[in-house]
N, C-alpha and C positions, 0 to 999 in steps of 0.2 A: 860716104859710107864708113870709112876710118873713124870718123864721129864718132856716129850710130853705133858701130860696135863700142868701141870706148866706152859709151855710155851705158851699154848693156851691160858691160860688165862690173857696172855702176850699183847697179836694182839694188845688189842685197845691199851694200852703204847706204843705197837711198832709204829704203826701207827704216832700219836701225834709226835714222835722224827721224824719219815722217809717220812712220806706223804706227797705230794710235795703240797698239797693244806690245808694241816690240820694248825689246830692255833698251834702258839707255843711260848703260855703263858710258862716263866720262870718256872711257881712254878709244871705246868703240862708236860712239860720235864723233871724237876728234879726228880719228881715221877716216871716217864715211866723209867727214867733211874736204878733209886733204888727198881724197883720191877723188872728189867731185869736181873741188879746184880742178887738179890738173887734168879731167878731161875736159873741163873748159876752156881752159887757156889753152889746151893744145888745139883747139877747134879754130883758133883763131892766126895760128901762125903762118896756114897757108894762105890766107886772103892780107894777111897787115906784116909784115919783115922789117918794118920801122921801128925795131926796137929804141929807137931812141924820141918816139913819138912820147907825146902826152898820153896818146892812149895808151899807151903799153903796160901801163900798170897794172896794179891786180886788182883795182876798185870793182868791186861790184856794182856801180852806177854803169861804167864804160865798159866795162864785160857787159851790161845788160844792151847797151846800144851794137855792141860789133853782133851779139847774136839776135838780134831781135829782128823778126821777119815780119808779116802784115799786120801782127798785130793781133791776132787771134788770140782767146783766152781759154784755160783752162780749168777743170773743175775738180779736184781733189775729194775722190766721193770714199766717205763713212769709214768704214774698219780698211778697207783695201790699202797695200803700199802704193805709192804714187804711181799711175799709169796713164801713157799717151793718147788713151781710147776716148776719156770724157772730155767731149770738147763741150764749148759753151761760145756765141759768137761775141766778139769783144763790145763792153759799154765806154770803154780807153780803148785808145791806141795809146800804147807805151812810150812809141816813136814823138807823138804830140805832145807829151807831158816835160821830158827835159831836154830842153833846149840850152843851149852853150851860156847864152846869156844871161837867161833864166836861172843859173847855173851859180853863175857868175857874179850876180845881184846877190842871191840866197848869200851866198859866199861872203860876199861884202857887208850884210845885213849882221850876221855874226861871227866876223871876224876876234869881236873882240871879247867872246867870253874864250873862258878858260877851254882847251882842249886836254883832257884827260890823257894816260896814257893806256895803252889796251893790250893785255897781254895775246900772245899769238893763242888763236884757235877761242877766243872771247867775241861777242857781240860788237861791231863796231856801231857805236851811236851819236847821232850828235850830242850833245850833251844838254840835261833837261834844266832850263831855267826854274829851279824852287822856287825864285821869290815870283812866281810866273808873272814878269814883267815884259815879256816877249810879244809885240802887237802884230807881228809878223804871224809867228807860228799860232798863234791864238787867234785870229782871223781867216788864214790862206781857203779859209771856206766859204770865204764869202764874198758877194757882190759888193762894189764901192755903194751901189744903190741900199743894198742889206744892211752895210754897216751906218751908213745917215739914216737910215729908219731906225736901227738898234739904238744911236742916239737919241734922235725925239725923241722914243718912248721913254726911256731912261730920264728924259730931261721930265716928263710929263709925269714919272715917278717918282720925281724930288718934290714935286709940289704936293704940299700936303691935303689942302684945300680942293683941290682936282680928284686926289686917289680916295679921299673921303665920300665925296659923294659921285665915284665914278660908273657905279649901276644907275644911278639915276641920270647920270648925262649920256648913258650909252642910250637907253628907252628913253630918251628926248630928242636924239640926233635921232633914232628912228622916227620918231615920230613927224621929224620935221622934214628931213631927206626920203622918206622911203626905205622901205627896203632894200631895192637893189642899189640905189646909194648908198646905203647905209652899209651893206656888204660889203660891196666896193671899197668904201673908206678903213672899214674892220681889215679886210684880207692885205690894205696899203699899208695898214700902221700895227695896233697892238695881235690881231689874230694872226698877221703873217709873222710875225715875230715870235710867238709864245707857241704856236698851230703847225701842225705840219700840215693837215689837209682836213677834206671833207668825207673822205672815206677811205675804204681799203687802196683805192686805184690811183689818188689824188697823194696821198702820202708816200708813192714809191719813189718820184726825184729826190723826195726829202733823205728817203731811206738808202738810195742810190750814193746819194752827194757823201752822207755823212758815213758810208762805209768805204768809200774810195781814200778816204780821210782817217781810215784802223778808228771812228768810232762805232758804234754799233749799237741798237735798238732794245729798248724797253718800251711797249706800245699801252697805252692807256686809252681806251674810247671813254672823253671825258666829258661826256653829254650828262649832263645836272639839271634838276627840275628846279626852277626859281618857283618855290613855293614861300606862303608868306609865314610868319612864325608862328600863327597861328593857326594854320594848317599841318604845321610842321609838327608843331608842340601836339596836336589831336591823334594824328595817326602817331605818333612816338608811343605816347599812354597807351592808346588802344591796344597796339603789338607787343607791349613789354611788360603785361600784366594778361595772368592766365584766365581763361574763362572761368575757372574755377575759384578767382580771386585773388587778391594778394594775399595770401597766409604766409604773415610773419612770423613761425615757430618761435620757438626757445633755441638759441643758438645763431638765429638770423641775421645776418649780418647787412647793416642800411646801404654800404656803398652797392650792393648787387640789387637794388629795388629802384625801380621807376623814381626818380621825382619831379612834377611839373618844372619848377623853376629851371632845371635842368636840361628838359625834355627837347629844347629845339638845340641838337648835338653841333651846330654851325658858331655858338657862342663862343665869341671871342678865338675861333681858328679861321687862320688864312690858307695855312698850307694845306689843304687835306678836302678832299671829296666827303660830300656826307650822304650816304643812302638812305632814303625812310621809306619803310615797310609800308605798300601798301595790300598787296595780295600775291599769293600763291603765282597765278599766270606772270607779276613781274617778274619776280625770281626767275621762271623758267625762261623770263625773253632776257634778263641781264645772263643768265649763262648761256646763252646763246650766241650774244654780244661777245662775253670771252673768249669763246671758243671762234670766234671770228676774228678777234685779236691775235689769235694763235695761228691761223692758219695765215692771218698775214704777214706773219712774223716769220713763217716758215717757209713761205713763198717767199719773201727777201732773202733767206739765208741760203736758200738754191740757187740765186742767182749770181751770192758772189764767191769766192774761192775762198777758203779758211788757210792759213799758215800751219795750222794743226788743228785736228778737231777733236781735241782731250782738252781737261783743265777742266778747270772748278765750275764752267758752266756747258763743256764739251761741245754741245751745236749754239752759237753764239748769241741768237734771239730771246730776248724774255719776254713774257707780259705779267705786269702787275693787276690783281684780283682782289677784292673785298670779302670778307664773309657776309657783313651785312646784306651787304648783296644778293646773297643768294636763301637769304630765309629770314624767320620770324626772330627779333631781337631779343625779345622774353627769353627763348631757348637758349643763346649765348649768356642771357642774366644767370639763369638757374644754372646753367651747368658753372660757371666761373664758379658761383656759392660753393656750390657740392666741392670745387675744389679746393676750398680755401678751407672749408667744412672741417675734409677730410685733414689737411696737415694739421688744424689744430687738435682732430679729433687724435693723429699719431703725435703730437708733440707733448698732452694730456696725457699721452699712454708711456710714453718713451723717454719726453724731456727733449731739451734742444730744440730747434727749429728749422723752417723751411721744406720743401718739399721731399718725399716720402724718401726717395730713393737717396738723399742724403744723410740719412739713419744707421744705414747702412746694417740694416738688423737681417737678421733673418726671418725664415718660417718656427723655427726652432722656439727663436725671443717670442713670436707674436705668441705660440701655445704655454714657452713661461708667463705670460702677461695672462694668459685667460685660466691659466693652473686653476684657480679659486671658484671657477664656473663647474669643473669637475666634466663628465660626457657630455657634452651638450653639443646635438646637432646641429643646431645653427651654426655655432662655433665649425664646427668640420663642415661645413659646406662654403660658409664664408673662407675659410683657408683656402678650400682647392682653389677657387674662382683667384687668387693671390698670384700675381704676376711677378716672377721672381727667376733669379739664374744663380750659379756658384757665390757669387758677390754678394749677395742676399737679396731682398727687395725691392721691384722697381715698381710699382704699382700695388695698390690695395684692391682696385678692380679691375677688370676686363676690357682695356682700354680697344683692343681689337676688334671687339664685339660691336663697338660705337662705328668705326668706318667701315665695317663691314655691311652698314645696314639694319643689322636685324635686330639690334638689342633695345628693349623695355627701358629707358630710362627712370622710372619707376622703381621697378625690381630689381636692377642694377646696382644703384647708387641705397646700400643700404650697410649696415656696422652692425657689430654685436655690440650691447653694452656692458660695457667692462664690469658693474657689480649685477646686474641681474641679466644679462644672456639674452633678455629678448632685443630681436635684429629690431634695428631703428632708421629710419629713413632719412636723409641727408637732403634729400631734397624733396619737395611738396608733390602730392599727387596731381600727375600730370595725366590731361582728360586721352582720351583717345585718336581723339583729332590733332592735338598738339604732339602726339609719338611720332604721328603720322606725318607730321610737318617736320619734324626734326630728322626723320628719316630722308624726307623729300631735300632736307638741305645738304645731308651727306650724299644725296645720290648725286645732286647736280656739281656738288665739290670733286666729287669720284671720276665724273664724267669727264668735265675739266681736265683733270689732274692725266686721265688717261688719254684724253687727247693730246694734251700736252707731250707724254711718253710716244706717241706712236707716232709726233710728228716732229721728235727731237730740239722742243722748245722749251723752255727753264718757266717755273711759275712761282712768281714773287707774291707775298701771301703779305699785304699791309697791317703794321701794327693798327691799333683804334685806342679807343679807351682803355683805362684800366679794370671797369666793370664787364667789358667783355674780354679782356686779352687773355685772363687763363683759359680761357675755353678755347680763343680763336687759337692760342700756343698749343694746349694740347691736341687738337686737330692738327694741328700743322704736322705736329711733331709726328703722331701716327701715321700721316700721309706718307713722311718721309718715311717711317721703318717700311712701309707698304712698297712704295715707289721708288727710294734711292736706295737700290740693291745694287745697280752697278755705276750710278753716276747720278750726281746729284741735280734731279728734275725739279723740286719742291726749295724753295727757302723760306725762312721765316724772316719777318722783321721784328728787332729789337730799337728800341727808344730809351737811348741813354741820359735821358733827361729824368729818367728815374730811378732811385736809390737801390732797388733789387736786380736792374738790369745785369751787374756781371754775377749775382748771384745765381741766376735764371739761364744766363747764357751756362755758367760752368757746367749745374746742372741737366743742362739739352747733350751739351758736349759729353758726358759723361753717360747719358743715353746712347745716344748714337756711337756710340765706342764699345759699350754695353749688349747693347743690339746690334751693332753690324751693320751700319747704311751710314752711308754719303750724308753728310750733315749741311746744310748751307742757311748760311745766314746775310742780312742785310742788318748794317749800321745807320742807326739814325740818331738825329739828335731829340728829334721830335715833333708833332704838332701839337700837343693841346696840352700845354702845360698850365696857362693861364686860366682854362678851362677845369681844367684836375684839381690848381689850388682851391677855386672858388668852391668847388662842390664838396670839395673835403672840409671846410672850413664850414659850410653850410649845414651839412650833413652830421658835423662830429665825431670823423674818423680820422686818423692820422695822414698829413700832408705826403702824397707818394712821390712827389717832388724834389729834386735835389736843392738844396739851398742858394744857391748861386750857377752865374754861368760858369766859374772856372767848377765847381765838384763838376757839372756834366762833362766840362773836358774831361777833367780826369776820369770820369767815369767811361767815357769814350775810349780813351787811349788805355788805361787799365782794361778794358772788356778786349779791347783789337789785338792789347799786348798777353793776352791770355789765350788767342785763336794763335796767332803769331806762334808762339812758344808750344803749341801744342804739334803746329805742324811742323816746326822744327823739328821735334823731338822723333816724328813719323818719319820726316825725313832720313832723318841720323841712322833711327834704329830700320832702314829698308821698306818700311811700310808705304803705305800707296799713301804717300800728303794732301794725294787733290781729295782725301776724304772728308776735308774740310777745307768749305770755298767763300771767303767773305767779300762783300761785296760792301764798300769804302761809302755810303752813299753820304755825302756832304758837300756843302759850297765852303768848306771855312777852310782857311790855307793853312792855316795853322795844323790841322788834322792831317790833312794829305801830306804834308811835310813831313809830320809823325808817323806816318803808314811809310813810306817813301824810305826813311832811315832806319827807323824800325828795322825794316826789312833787308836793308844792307847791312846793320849792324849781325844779324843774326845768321844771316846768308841765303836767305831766300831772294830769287830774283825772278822778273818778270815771267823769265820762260817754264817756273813751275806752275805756274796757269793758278794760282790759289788765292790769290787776289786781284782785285778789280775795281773800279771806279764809276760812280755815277754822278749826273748832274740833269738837271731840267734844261728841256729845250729853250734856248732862247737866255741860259743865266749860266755866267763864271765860264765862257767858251776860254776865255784864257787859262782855265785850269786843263778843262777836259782836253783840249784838241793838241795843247805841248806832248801830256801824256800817252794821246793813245798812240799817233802813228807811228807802223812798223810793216817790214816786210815788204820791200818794191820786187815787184812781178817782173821778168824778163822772158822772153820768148826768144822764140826760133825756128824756123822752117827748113827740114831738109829733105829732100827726095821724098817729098810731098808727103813726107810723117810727121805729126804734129807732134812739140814739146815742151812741156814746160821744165823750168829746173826755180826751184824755190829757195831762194839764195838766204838761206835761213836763219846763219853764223856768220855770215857777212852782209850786213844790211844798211842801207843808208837812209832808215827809218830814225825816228826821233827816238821818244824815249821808251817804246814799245812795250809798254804797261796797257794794260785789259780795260777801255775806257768807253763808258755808256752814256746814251741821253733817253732820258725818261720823256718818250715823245707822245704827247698826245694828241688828239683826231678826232673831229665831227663837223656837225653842221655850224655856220656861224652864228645861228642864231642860240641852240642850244648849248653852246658851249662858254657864253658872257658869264655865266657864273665861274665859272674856270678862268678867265680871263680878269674877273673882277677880283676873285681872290690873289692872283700875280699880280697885281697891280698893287696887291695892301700888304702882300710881303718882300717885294720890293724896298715899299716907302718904309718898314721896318729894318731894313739892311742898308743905311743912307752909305756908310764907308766903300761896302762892296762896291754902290751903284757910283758910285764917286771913282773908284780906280776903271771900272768898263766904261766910262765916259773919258774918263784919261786915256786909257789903250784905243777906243775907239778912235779920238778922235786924232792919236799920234799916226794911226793907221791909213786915216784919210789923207792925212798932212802929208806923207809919206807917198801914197800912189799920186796924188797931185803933181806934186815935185818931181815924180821921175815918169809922171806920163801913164801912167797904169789905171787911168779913173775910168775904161771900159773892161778891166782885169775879169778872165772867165776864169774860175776856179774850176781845176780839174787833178783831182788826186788820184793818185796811184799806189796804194795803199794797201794793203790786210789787214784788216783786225785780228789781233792776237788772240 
């Protein structure tokens, strides 16, 4: 009972360290911290007097063994300070995970990198192998059986000849085995390896394993229609051109218009799902699909305990979304136009370039600009409709009016022109079935986006083309002033394999700061570059492509090192930093290296929750899994009161960095196009698959030799 009290008189300290809205001045976390210590080491003096034991130290691993009782776990719920009340029944026993031996191996395993020194009242970690050559830490999630399958496959991804024609050897082995063989052999080799399951119920060991592990879920339901390219190519046409025809205006612009050669969008991309339009009802069944993503996203994230539940993605689940997806392609065509329309139509007026709000004009400038039209109503009705704040301009129209549902696309999107005053339209007349369908696409985005909010899961919004991305970006971005008012729900993806990418980022950034919401972005490097050149080339519009792989590093690290420095600066000046949260998404080590120092150089660190990391199930676990884990759970049982204490400042987590798997789920039959595309970018990344055949196979070498070739992996973990 001496404890118990002790530790009540703990709450407000605990609170200050755990409560998702309390301050957390330096010098009043380090206090909460050093009076949490010593009620726990005093808990311990009357059952062990052997001060001169091994145990007696102050490790937080051995503090977690002397109080750890049956094993029971705790749940850490929403805004509340930490309280003994949510219990949750344990998926570990704490007691089963570290064993002396166990212990003792790890120990010997990496005795010989560098041990850092760690100031008092700092994170104690082990320290993160950069060049992530560690086959230990980069596998400890897996079966000795999982890691010889991770091989074959890999071995069957070096052959070039195999991953070439490997859709047609998959619908040949069916055809020869059967189906249920044919399953059988999938769920043994490439679909248990790349697949977490077949459904919402079938993917929870997955979700289970890799959270006990501090990595944590991005869920994709990656069921693809193996259509031929001439099916592809037909429905592509049909949706991307209006009932009312292609009218190419004066001013039209060719990259925003349909073209056959073009039209099956699967050309020359490995990495990326491709949606094609076929009617209204699919749209309403694929969000219903997301929204099943989300709920199962948020069904995992109940089940396990968070470390904290703030930071850049605050409840830890995401599910990645398409717009394609969810409506008629044509409408993503035209509205991109209108936007590209528009900057030239204010670059014409102003000079300079890029988008509006970088003009930096005001309302004031735009009525100097029309001085020579004299009263002309148009002119004043087109002003009010003018989206703008003290800083001047951030819009020319009514962007609100677009997620909101209700606005005329038509009547909308229309300019005064600058020597005769009558209003001119930017984008073609759109029929009344087509409003109606672009309406329908915001509502199912709307619906999404709030489900997402009401069930506290983050929704990553995929870049595509560059003929749809202005539209799918300003959508985004709307969503975000709508939805990240107090924490950011919505991110966008950027693809830094092209030339305007930190232009566009600065720009969002500079909205969102502007407007007042939680910004969040995902870094990519890209998919459809080979795809972009071709069409620009074809087409006769400028290459949007960077010239080499090194400009897209640099365009990478230049865009990361411009989020970086922004939340710095928030930092510095008191402001809330996690109002900008990026999310690392890359396999290349070179990158993550650069986010990694980056981020030490400047002084950002893991525990501002502001950055994070992603990878695909089944690729570079040698990156993700050194990174994410953090946070070992300790328990205790006394006079039958239940408790957790979250040893937060002292952890014998790895490198406790925010670390993801972009997991996707279906049936095995519909998911070979998913499967066939991992296999063709694979055999593009021969170096990668070259070192996870090294680490794999040092890792087999390894449990062989010391007897571990029935190894259960079992973590005990948080994700950060």
């Amino acid at each position: 009972m001496a404890l118990l009290r002790s530790l009540s008189a703990q709450r407000t300290a605990i609170s200050l360290v755990y409560g998702r809205n309390s301050s957390k001045s330096g010098s009043a976390a380090a206090a909460a911290r050093r009076s949490l210590q010593t009620a726990a080491r005093s808990s311990t003096t009357g059952s062990n007097n052997n001060n001169n034991s091994p145990d007696s130290t102050d490790s937080p691993l051995l503090l977690g063994r002397r109080l750890s009782g049956n094993g029971h776990r705790f749940l850490h719920s929403g805004e509340k300070p930490l309280q003994a009340a949510s219990v949750v029944q344990p998926a570990y026993n704490v007691n089963e995970q570290v064993k002396p031996k166990e212990e003792e191996t790890r120990k010997q395993d990496v005795k010989h990198q560098p041990q850092p020194s760690t100031p008092a009242g700092s994170p104690q970690r082990d320290p993160l192998d950069v060049s992530f050559n560690d086959p230990i830490a980069a596998f400890k999630s897996k079966t000795t059986w999982e890691l010889v399958r991770a091989y074959v496959v890999y071995m069957v991804c070096s052959s070039e000849k195999l991953v070439e024609h490997n859709m047609t050897l998959m619908k040949w082995s069916k055809q020869v085995f059967g189906q249920r063989i044919f399953t059988a052999l999938m769920k043994a080799t490439f679909y248990g390896h790349f697949v977490a399951g077949e459904d919402q119920i079938k993917i929870i060991p997955t979700l289970e394993r890799l959270r006990s592990f501090g990595v944590k879920p991005i869920l994709d339901y990656s069921v693809e229609e193996d259509i031929s390219q001439e099916e592809a190519e037909k429905r592509e046409v049909e949706s991307s051109v209006s009932s009312a025809g292609d009218n190419k205006e004066e001013g039209a612009m060719p990259q925003y218009h349909v073209d056959k050669s073009f039209a099956d969008r699967r050309y020359k991309v490995s990495s990326a799902r491709t949606y094609f339009y076929l009617n209204e009802a699919t749209c309403e069944r694929n969000m219903e699909i997301f929204i099943k993503c989300l709920e199962a996203v948020s069904v995992d994230d109940r089940k396990a305990p968070r470390a904290i539940a703030t930071g850049a993605t605050f409840g830890t689940g995401i599910t990645a979304i398409k717009l394609t997806a969810l409506g008629r392609p044509q409408l993503l065509l035209q509205l991109s136009e209108v936007i590209m329309r528009t900057r030239k139509y204010m670059e014409a007026m102003v000079g300079g370039q890029g988008n509006v709000l970088t003009h930096h004009k005001t309302i004031k400038d735009l009525e100097h600009y029309y001085a020579s039209l004299g009263d002309n109503k148009n002119v004043k009705d087109f002003l009010k409709n003018v989206t703008s704040d003290k800083e001047g301009i951030l819009h020319l129209f009514p962007w609100s009016g677009i997620v909101d549902e209700d606005s005329q696309l038509s009547d909308t999107f229309r300019v005064p022109d600058p020597v005769t005053g009558q209003m001119r339209r930017l984008i073609s007349q759109i029929p009344p079935k087509e409003e109606e369908m672009f309406r329908n696409m915001i509502r199912r985005l709307n619906t999404i986006v709030k489900a997402a909010a009401d069930l506290d899961v983050r929704i990553m919004v995929d870049a595509e083309q560059t003929y749809f991305q202005p539209a799918i970006s300003r959508i985004c971005l709307e969503m975000m002033r709508k939805y990240n008012k107090d924490k950011a729900i919505v991110f966008n993806t950027y693809q830094c394999y092209l030339r305007e990418t930190f232009r566009e980022v600065n720009t969002d950034l500079e909205q969102a700061k502007r407007q007042n919401f939680y910004f969040g972005a995902k870094l990519v490097r890209g998919a459809y570059m080979e795809q972009e050149r071709a069409r620009a080339q074809a087409l006769g519009y400028p290459d949007p492509v960077n010239p080499t792989f090194d400009a897209t590093t640099d365009m990478y690290h230049k865009t990361l090192s411009e989020c970086l420095r922004r939340i710095k600066l928030m930092k510095d000046g008191g402001e809330d930093a996690r109002k900008i949260g990026i999310m690392v998404a890359s396999h290349n080590e070179d990158t993550v290296r650069f986010a990694i120092q980056h981020m030490k150089e400047i002084g950002i660190s893991p525990e501002d929750k502001v950055i994070c990391f992603g990878q695909l199930l089944g690729m570079c676990d040698y990156i993700t899994f050194p990174l994410g884990r953090v946070f070992l759970l300790n328990y205790f049982k006394k006079s039958e009161i239940l408790i957790v204490i979250y040893l937060l400042h002292q952890t014998t987590g790895q490198a406790g960095y925010s670390a993801y798997k972009y997991i996707p789920y279906g049936p095995v039959e519909e998911v070979l196009p998913y499967l066939s595309r991992r296999a063709q970018e694979n055999k593009g990344v021969l170096q990668k698959i070259k070192k996870e055949k090294r680490l794999l196979m040092a890792e087999i070498r390894r449990r062989l030799l010391r007897g571990q070739l029935f190894y259960k992996p079992k973590g005990n973990y948080v994700p950060i």
